[in-house]
C-alpha positions in Angstrom: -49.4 55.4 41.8 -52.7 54.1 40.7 -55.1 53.0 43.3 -56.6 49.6 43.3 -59.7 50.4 44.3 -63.3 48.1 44.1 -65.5 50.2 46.4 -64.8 53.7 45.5 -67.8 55.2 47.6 -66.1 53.7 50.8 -62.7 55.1 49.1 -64.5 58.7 49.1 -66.2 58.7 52.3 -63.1 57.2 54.3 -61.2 60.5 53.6 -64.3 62.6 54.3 -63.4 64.7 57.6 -66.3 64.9 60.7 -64.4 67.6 62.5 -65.6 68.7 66.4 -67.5 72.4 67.0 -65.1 75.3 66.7 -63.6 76.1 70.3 -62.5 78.8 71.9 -58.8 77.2 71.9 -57.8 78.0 69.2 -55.7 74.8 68.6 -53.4 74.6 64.6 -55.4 71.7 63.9 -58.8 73.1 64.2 -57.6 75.2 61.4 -57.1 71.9 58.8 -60.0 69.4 60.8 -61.9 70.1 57.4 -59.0 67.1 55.5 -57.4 64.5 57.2 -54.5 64.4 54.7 -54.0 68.3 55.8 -54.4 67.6 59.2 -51.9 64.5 59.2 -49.3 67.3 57.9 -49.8 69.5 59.9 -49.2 67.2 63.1 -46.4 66.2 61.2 -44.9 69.7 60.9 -46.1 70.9 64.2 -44.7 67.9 66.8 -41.6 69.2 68.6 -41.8 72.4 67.9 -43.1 74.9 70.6 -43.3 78.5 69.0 -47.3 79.1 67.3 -46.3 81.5 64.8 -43.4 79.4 64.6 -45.7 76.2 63.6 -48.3 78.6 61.5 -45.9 80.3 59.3 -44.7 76.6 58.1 -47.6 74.8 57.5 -49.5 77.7 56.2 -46.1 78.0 53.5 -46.3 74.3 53.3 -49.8 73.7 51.5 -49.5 77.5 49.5 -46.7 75.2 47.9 -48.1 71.8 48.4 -51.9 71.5 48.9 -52.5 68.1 48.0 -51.1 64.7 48.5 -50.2 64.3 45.0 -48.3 67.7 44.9 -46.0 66.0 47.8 -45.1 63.1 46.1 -44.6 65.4 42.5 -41.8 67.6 44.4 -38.5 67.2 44.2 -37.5 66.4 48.2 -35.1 69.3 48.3 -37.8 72.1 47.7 -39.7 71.2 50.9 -36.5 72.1 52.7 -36.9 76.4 52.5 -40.0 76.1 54.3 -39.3 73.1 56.9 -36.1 74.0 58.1 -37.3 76.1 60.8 -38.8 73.2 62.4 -36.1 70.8 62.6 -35.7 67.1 62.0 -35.9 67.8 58.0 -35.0 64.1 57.2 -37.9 62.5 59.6 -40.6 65.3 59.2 -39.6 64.8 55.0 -40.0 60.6 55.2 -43.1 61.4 57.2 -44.9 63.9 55.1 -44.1 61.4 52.0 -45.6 58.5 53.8 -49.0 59.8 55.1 -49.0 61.4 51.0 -48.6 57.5 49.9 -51.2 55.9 52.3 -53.8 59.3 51.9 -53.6 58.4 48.2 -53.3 54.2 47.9 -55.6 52.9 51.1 -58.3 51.5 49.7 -60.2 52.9 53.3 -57.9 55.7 54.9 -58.0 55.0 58.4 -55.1 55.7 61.1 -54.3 54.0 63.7 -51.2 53.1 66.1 -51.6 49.1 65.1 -49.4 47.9 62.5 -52.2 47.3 60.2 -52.9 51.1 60.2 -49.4 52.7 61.5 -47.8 55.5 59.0 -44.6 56.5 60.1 -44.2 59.9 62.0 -48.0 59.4 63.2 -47.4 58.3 67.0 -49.8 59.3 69.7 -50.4 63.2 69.0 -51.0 62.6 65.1 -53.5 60.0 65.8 -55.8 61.6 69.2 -55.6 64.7 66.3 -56.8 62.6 63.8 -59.6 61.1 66.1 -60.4 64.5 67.7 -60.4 66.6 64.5 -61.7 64.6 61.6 -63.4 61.7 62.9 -65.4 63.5 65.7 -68.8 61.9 66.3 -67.9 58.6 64.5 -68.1 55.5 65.6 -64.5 55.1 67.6 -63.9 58.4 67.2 -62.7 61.7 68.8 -65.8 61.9 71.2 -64.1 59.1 73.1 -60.4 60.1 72.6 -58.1 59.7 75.5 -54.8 61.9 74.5 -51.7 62.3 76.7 -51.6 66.3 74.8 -52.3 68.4 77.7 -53.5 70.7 74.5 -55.5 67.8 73.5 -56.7 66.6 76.8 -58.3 70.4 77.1 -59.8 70.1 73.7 -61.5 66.8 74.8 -62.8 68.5 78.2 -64.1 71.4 76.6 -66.1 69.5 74.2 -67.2 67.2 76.9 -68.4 70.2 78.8 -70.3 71.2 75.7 -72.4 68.1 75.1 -73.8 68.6 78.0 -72.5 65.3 80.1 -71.9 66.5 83.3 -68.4 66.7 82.9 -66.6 70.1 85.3 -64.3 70.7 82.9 -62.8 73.4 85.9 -62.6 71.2 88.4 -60.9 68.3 86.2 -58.5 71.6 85.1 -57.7 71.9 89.3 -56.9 68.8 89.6 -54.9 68.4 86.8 -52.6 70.8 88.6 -52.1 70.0 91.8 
């Protein structure tokens, strides 16, 4: 589908990703912070499932076979379904990956949000504190201020708190988080 764009700098630099520092956490979407289309996947792939290699071997497969937005929309739905089945939920994750493809491409300013202005189904919460932690770091609204409910996340977002040097114990917030 063509775009209908006017502003095609805004186009460009709405999709440009301003991913956190590395941490030691390791987390699957520090590994695709670099694109927010590849990031939105992978949050789409990785929700609900629980096993790491589990979640790595699929999205890795995924974007060797479909690396771009426009490779997505190309594919016949049924090919996805060799490298998604492991995860489950083929039919949701399927209409999901399809429509964060579709807004990626046609949005004349790619933003995410959970309003209905800026919802894309499959993105709930997790998808978008991701895409506020991992590719809009440092922004204006962005992941700096992020308040997920992902104990995963919440750890990112203490970490990098403790590294800009705010005061933040990101121990003692740990402690208390499990008593």
């Amino acid at each position: 589908a063509a775009v209908a764009c006017d502003d095609w700098e805004a186009y460009v630099n709405s999709r440009i990703s301003h991913p956190p520092p590395p941490s030691p956490m390791e987390l699957l979407q520090e590994f695709y912070a670099h694109d927010p289309w590849q990031l939105l996947v992978a949050c789409v792939l990785m929700s609900r499932v629980s096993s790491w290699n589990t979640k790595h071997t699929a999205i890795s497969g995924f974007f060797a076979s479909w690396p771009t937005p426009s490779a997505v929309l190309d594919a016949e739905p049924g090919s996805f379904l060799p490298v998604m089945k492991p995860l489950g939920l083929f039919e949701n994750r399927l209409r999901s990956l399809i429509a964060v493809s579709e807004k990626f491409l046609s949005m004349p300013v790619f933003d995410v949000g959970l309003d209905k202005e800026r919802k894309i189904y499959g993105i709930g919460e997790f998808g978008y504190s991701s895409y506020l932690i991992f590719c809009r770091y440092g922004t204006e609204g962005g992941g700096a201020e992020a308040q997920p409910s992902d104990r995963n996340l919440q750890g990112l977002v203490r970490w990098l708190k403790s590294q800009s040097g705010d005061g933040t114990d990101a121990n003692q917030e740990e402690s208390e988080e499990g008593d």
